[in-house]
Backbone of each chain as nested JSON, in Angstrom:
{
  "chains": [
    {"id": "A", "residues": [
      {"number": 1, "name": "UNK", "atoms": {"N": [-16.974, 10.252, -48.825], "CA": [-15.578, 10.645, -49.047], "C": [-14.657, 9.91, -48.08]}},
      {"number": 2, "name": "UNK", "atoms": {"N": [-13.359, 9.41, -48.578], "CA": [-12.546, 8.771, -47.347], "C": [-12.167, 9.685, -46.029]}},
      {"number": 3, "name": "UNK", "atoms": {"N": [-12.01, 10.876, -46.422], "CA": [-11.357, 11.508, -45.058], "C": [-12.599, 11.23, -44.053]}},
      {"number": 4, "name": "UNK", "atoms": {"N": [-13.94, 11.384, -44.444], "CA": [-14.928, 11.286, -43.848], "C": [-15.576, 9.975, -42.831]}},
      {"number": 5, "name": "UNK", "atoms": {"N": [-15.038, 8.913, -43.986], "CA": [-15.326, 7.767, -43.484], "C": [-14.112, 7.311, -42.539]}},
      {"number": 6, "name": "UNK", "atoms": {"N": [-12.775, 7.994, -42.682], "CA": [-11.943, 7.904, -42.309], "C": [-11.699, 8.167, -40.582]}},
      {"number": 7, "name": "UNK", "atoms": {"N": [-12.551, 9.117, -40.517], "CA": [-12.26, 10.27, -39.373], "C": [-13.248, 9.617, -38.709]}},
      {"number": 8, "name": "UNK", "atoms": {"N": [-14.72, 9.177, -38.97], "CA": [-15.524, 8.887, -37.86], "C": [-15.243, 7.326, -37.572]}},
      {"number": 9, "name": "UNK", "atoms": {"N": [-14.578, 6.236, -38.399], "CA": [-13.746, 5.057, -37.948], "C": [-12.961, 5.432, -36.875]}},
      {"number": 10, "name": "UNK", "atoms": {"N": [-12.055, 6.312, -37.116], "CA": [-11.046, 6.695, -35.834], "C": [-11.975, 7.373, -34.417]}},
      {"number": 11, "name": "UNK", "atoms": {"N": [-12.725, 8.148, -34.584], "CA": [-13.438, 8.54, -33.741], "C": [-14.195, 7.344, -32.547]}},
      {"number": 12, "name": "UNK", "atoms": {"N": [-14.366, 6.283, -33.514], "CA": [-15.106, 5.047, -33.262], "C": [-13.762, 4.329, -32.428]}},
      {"number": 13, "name": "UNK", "atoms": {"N": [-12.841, 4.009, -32.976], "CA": [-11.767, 3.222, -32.407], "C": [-11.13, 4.178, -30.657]}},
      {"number": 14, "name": "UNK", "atoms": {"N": [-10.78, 5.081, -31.169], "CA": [-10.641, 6.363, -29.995], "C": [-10.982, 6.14, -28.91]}},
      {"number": 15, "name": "UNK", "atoms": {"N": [-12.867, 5.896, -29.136], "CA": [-13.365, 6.294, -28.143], "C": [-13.786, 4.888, -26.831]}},
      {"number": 16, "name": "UNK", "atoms": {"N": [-13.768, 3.898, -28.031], "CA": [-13.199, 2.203, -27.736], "C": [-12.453, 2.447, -26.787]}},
      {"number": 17, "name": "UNK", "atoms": {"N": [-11.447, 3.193, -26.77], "CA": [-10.385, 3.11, -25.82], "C": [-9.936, 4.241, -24.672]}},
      {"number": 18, "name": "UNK", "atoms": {"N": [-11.41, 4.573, -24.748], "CA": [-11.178, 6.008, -23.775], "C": [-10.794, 6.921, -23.488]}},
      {"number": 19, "name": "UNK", "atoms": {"N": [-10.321, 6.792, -25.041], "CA": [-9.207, 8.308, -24.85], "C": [-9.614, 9.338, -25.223]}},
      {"number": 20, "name": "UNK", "atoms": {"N": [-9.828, 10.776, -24.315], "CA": [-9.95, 12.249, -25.156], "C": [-9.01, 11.962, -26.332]}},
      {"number": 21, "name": "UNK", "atoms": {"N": [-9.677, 12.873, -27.448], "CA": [-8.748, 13.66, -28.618], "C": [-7.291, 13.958, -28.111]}},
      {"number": 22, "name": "UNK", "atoms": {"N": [-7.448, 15.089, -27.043], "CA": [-6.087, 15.754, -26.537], "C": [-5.306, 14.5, -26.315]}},
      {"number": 23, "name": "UNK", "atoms": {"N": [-5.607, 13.24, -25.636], "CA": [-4.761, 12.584, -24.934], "C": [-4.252, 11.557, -26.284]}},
      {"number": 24, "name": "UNK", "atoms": {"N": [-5.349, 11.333, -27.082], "CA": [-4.735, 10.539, -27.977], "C": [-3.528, 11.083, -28.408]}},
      {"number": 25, "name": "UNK", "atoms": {"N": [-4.431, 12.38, -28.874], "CA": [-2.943, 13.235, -29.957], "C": [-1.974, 13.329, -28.882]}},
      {"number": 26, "name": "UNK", "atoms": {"N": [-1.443, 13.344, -27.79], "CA": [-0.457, 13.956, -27.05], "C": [0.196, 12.236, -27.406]}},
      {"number": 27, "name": "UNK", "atoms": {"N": [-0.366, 11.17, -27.188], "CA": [0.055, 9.683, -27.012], "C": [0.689, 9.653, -28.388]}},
      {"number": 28, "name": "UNK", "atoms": {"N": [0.373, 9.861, -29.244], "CA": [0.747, 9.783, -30.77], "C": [1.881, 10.967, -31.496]}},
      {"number": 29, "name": "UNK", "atoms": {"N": [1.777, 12.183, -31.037], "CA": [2.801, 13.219, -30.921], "C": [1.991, 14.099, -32.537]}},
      {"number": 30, "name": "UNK", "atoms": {"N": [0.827, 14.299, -32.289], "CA": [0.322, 14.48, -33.2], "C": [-0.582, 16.104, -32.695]}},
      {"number": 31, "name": "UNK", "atoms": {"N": [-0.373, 17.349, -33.721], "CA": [-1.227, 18.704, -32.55], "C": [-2.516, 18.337, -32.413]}},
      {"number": 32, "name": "UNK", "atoms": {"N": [-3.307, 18.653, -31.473], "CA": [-4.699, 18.346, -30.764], "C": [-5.666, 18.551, -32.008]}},
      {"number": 33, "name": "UNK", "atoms": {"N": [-5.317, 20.372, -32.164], "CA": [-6.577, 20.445, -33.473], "C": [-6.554, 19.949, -34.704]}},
      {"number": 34, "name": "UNK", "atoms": {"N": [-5.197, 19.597, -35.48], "CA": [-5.01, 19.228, -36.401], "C": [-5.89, 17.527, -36.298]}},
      {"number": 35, "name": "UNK", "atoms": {"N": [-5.518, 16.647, -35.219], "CA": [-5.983, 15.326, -35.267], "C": [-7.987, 15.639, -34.678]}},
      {"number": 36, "name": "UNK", "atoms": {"N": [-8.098, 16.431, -34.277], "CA": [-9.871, 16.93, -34.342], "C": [-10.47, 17.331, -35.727]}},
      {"number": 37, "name": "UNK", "atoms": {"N": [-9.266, 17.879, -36.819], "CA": [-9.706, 17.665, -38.413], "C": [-9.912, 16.601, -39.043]}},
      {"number": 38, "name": "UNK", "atoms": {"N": [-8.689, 15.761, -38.407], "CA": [-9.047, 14.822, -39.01], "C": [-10.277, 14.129, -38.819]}},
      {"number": 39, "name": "UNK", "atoms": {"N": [-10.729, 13.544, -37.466], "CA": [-11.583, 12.763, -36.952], "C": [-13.023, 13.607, -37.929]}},
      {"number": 40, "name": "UNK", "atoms": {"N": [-12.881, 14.617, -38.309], "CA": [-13.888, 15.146, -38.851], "C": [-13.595, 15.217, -40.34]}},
      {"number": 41, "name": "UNK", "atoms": {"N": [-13.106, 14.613, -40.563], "CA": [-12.913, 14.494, -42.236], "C": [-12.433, 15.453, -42.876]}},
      {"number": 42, "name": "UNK", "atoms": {"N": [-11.939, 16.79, -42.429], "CA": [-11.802, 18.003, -42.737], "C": [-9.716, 18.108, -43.356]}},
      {"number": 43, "name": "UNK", "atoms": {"N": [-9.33, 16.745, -42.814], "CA": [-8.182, 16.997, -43.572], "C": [-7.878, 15.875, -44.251]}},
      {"number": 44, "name": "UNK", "atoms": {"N": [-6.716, 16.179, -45.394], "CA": [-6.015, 15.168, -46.211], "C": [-4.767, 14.825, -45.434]}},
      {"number": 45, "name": "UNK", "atoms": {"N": [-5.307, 13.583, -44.842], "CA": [-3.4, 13.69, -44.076], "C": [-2.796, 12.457, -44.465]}},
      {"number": 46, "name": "UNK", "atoms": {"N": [-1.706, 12.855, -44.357], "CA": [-0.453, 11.826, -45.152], "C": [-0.464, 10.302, -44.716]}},
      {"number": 47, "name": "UNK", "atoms": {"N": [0.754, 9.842, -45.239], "CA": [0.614, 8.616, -44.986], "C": [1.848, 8.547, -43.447]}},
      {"number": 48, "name": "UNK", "atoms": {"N": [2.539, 9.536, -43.109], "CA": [3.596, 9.203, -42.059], "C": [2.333, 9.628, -40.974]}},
      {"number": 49, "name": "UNK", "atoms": {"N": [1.463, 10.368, -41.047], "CA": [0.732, 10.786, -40.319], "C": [-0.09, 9.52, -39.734]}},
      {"number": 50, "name": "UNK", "atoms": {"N": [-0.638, 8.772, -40.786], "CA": [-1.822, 7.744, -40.885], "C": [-0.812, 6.563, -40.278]}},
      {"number": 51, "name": "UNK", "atoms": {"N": [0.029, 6.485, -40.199], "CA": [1.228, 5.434, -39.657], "C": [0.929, 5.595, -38.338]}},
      {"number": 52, "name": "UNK", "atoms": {"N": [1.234, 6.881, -38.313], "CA": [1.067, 7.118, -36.211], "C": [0.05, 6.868, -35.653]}},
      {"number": 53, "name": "UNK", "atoms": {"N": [-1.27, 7.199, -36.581], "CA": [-2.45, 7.145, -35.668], "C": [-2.681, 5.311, -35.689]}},
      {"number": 54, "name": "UNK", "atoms": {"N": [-2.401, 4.656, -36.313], "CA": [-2.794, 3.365, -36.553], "C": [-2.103, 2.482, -35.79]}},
      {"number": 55, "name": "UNK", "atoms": {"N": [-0.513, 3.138, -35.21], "CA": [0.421, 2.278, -34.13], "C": [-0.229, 2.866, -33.062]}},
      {"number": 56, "name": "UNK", "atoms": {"N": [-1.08, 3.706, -32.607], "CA": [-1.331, 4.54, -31.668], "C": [-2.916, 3.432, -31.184]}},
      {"number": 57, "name": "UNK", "atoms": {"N": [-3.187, 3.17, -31.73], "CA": [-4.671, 2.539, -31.701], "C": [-4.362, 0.968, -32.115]}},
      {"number": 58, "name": "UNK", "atoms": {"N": [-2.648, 0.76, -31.639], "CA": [-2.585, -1.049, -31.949], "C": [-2.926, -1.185, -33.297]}},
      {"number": 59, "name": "UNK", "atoms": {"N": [-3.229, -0.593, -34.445], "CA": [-3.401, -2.047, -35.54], "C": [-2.573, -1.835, -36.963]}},
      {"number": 60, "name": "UNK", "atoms": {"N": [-2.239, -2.047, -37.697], "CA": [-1.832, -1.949, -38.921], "C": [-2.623, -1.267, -39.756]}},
      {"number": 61, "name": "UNK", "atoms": {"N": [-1.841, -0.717, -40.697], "CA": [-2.777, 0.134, -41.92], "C": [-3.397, -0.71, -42.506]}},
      {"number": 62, "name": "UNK", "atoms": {"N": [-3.196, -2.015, -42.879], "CA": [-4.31, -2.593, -42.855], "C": [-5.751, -2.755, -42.6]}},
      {"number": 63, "name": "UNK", "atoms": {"N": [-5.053, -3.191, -41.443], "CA": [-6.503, -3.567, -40.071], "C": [-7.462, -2.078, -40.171]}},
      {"number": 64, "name": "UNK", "atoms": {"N": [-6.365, -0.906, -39.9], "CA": [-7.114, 0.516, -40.011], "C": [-8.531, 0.673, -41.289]}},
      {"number": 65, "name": "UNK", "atoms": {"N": [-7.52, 0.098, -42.169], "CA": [-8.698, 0.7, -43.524], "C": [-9.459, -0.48, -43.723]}},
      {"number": 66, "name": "UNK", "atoms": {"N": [-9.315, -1.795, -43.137], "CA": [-10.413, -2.88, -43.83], "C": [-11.56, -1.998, -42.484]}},
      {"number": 67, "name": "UNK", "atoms": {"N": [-11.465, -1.282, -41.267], "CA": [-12.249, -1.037, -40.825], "C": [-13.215, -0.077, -41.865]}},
      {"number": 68, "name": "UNK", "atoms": {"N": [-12.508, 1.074, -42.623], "CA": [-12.675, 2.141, -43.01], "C": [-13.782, 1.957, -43.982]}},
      {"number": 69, "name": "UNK", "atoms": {"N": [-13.837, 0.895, -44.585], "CA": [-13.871, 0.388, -46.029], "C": [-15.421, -0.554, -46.112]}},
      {"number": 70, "name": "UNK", "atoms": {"N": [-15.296, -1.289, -44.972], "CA": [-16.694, -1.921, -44.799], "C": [-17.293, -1.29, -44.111]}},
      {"number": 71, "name": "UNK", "atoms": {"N": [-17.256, 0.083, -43.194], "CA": [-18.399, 0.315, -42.709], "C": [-18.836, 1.618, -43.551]}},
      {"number": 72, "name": "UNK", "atoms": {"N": [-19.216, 1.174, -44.615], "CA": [-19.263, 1.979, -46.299], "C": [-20.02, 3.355, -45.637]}},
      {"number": 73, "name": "UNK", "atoms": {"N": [-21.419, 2.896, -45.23], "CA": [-22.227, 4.11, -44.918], "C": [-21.231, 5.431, -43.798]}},
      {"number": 74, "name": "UNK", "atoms": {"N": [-21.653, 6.814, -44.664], "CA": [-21.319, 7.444, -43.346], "C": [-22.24, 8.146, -42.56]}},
      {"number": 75, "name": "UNK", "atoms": {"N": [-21.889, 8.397, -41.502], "CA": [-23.062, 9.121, -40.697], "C": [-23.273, 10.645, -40.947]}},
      {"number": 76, "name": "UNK", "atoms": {"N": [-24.657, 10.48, -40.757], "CA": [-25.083, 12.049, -40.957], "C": [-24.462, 13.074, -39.86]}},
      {"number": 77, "name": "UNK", "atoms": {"N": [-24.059, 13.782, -40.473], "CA": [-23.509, 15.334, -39.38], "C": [-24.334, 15.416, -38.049]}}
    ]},
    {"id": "B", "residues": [
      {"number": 1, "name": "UNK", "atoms": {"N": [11.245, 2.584, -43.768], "CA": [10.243, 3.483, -43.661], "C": [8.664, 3.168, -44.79]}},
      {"number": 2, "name": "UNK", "atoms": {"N": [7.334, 4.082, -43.808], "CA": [6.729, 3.428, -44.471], "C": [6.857, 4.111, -46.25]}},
      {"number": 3, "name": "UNK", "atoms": {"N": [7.213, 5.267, -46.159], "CA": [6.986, 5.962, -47.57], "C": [7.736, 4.516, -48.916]}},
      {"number": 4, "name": "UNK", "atoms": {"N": [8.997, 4.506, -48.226], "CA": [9.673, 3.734, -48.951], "C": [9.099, 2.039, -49.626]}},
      {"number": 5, "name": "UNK", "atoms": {"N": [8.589, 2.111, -48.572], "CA": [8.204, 0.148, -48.495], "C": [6.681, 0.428, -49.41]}},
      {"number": 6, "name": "UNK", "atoms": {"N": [5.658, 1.419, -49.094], "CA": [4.716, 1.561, -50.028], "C": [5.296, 1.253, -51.784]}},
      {"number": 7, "name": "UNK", "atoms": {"N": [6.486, 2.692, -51.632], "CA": [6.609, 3.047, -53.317], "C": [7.356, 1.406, -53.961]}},
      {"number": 8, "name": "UNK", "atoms": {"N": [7.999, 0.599, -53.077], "CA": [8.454, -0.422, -53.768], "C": [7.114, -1.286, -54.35]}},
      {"number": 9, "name": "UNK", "atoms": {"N": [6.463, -1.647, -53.52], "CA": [5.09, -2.156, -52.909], "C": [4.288, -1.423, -54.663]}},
      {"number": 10, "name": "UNK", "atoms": {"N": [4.534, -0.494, -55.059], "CA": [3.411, 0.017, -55.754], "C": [4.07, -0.29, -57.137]}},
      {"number": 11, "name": "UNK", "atoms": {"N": [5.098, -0.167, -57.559], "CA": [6.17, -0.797, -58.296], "C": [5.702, -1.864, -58.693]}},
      {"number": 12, "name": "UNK", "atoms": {"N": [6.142, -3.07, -57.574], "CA": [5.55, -4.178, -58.181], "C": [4.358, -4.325, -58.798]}},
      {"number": 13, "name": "UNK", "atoms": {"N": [3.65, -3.644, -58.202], "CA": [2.215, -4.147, -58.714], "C": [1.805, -3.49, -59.993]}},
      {"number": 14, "name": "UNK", "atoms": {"N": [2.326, -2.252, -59.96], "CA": [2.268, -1.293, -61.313], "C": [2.958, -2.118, -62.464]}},
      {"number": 15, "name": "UNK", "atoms": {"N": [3.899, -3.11, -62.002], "CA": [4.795, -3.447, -63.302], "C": [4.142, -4.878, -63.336]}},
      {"number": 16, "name": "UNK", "atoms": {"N": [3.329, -5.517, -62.65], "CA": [2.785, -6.759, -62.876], "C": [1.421, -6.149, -64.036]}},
      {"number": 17, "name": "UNK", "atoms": {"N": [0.966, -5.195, -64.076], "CA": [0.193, -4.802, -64.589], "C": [0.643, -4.264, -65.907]}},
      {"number": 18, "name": "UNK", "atoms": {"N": [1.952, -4.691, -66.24], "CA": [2.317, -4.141, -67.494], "C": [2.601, -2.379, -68.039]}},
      {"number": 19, "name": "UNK", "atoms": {"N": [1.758, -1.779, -67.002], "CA": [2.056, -0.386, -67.065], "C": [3.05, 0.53, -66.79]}},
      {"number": 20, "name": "UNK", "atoms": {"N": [3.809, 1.516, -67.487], "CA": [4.669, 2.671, -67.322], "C": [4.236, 3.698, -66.265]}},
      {"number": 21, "name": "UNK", "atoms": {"N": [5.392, 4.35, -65.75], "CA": [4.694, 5.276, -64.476], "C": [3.798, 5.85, -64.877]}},
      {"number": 22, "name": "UNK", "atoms": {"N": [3.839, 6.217, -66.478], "CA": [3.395, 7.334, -67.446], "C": [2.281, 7.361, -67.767]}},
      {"number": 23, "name": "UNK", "atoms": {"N": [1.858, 6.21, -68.142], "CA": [0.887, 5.596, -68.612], "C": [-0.527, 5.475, -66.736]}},
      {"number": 24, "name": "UNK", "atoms": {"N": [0.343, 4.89, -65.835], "CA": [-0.392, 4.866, -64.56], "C": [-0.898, 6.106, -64.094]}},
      {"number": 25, "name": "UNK", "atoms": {"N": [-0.255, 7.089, -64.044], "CA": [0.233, 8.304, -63.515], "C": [-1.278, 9.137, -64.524]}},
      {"number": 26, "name": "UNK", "atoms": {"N": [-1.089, 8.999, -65.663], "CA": [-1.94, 9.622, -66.628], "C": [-3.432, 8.773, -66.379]}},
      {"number": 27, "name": "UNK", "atoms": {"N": [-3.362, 7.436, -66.352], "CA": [-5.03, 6.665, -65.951], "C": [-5.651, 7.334, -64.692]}},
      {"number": 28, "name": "UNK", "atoms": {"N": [-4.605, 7.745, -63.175], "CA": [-5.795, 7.909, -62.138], "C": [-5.529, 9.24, -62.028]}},
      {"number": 29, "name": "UNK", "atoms": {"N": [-4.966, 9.521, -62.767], "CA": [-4.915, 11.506, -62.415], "C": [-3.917, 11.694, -61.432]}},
      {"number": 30, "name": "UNK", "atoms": {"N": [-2.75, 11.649, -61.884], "CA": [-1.538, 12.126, -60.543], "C": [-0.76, 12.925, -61.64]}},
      {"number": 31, "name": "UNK", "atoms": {"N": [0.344, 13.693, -61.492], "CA": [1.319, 14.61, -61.92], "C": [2.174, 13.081, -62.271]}},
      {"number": 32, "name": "UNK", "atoms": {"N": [2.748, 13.013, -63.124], "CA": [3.433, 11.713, -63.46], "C": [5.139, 11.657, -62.729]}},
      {"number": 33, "name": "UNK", "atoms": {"N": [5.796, 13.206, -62.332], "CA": [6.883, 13.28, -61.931], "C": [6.585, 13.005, -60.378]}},
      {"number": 34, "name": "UNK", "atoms": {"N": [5.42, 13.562, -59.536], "CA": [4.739, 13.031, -58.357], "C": [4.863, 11.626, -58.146]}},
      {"number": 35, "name": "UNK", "atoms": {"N": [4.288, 10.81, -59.028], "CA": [3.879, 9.562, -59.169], "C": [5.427, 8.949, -59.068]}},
      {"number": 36, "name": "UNK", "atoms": {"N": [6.486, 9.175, -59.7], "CA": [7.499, 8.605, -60.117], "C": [7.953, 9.021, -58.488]}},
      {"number": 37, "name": "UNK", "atoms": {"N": [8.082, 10.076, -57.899], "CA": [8.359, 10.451, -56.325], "C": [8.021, 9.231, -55.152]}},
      {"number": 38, "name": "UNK", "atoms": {"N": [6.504, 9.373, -55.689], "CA": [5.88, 8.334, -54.552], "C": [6.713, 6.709, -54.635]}},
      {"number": 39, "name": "UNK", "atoms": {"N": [7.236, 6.714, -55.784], "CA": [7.602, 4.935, -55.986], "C": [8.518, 4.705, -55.387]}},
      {"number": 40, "name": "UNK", "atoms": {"N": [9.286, 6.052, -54.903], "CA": [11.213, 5.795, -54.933], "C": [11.074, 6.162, -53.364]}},
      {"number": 41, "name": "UNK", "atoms": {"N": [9.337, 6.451, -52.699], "CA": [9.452, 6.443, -51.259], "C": [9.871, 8.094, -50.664]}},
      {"number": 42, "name": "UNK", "atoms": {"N": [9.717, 8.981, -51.944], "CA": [10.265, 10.317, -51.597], "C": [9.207, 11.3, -51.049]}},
      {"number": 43, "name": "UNK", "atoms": {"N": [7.898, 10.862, -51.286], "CA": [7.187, 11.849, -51.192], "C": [5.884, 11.373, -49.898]}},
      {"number": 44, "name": "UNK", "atoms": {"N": [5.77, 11.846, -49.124], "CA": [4.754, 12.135, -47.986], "C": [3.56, 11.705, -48.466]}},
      {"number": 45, "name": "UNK", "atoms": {"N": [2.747, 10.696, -49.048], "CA": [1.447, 10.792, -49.801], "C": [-0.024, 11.1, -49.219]}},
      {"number": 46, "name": "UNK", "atoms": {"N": [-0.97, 11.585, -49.906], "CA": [-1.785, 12.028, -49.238], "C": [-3.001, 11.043, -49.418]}},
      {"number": 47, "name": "UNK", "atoms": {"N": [-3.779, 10.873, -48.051], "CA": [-5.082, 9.93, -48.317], "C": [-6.03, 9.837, -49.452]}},
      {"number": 48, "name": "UNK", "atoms": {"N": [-6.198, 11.137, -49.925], "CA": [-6.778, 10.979, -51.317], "C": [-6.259, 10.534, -52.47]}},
      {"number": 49, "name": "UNK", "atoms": {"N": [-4.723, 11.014, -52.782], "CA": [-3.868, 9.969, -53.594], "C": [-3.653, 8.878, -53.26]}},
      {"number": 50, "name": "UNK", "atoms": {"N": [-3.727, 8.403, -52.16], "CA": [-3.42, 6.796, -51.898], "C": [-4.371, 5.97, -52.273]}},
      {"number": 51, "name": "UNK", "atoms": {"N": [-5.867, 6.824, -52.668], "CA": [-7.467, 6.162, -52.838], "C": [-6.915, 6.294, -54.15]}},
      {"number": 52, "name": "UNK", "atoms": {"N": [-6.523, 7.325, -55.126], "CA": [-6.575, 6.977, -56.634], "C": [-5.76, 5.929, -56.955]}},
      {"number": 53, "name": "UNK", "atoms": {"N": [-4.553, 5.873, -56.511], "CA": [-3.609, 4.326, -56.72], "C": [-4.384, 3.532, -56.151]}},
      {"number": 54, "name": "UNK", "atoms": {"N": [-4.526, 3.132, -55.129], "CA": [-4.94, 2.123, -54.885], "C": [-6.155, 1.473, -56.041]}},
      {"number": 55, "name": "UNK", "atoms": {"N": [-7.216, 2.609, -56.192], "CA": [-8.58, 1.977, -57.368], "C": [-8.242, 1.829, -58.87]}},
      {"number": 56, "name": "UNK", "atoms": {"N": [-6.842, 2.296, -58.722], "CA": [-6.197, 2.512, -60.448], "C": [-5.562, 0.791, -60.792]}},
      {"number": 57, "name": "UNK", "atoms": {"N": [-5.432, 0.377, -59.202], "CA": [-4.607, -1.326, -59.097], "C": [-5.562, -2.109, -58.776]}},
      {"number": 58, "name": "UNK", "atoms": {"N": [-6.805, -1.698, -58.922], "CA": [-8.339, -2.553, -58.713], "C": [-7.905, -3.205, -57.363]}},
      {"number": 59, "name": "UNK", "atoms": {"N": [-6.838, -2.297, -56.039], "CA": [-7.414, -2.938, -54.627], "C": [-8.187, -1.939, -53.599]}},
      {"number": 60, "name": "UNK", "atoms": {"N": [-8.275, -2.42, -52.892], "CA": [-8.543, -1.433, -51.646], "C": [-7.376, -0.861, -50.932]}},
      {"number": 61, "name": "UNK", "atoms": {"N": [-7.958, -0.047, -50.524], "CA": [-6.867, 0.371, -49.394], "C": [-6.222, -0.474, -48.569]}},
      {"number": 62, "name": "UNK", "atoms": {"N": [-7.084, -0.884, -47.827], "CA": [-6.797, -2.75, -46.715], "C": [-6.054, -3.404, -47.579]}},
      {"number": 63, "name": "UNK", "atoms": {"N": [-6.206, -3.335, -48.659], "CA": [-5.727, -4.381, -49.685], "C": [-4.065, -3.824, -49.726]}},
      {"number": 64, "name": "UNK", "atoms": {"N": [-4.383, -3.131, -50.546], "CA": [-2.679, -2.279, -50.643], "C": [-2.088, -2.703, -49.589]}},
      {"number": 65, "name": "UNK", "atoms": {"N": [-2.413, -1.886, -48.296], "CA": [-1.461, -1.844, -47.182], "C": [-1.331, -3.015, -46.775]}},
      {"number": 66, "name": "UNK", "atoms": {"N": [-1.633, -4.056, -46.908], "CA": [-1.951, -5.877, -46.564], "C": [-0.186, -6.182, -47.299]}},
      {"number": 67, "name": "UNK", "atoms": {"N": [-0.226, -5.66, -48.67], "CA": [0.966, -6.008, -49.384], "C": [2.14, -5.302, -48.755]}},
      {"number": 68, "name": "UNK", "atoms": {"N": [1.822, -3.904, -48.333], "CA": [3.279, -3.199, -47.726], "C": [3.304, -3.659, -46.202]}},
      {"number": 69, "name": "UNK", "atoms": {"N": [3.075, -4.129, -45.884], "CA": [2.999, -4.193, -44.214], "C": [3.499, -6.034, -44.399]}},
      {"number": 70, "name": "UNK", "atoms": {"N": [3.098, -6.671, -44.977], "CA": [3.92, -7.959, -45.283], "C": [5.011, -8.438, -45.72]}},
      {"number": 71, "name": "UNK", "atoms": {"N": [4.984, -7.193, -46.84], "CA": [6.522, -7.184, -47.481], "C": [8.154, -6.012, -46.875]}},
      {"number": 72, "name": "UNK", "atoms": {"N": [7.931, -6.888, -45.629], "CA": [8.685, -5.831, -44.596], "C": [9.955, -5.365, -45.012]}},
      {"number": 73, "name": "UNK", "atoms": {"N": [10.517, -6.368, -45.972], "CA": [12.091, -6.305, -45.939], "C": [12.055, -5.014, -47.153]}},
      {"number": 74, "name": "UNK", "atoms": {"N": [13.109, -4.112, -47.204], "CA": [12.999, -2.624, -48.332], "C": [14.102, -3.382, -48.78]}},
      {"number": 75, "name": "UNK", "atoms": {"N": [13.782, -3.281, -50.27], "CA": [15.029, -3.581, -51.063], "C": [16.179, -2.544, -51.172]}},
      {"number": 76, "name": "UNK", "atoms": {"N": [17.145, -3.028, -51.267], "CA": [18.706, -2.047, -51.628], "C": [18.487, -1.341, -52.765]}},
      {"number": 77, "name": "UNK", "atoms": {"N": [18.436, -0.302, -52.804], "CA": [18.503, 1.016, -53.659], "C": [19.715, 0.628, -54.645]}}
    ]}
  ]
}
């Protein structure tokens, strides 16, 4: 599912960069638990949403989803 | 904004494809008055609708956003 493949890409990029959850979301202006749904595939979030996290982590929605997209497999729970 | 620069962005490509909102809207499963929302940049879209447009225009996601993120300038309403 995309939110899925979605959430553990970001999790992956995130953690690239050392950032707790809390600190990302505080860097991005985004609430803590809501962006911990996401990273877990557990939400549908928008596209103004998906804007922030992607300037937040340097890359374009682009760049974001060609990550999303080739690393097809997702990981087991 | 990005809502805006998508729905132009989806426009084109919907109308290079010869298709009516109506006709699009009815192929990937969206509410067709929704669909007509998303074009004019009005509506917040959600990651799972952005996966049915996008596979309804045979691109990817990367793909899509490759076209809105290039085509920076928003046309005059």
């Amino acid at each position: 599912m995309i939110t899925k493949k979605l959430g553990n890409r970001l999790r992956e990029l995130r953690e690239q960069k050392g950032l707790t959850q809390e600190r990302f979301a505080l860097k991005i202006g985004i609430d803590r638990s809501y962006y911990a749904g996401v990273e877990l595939g557990q939400r549908n979030i928008s596209l103004k949403n998906l804007e922030k996290i992607a300037h937040g982590l340097d890359l374009s929605l682009s760049e974001l989803f060609k990550g999303v997209e080739e690393n097809g497999a997702e990981k087991p729970c």
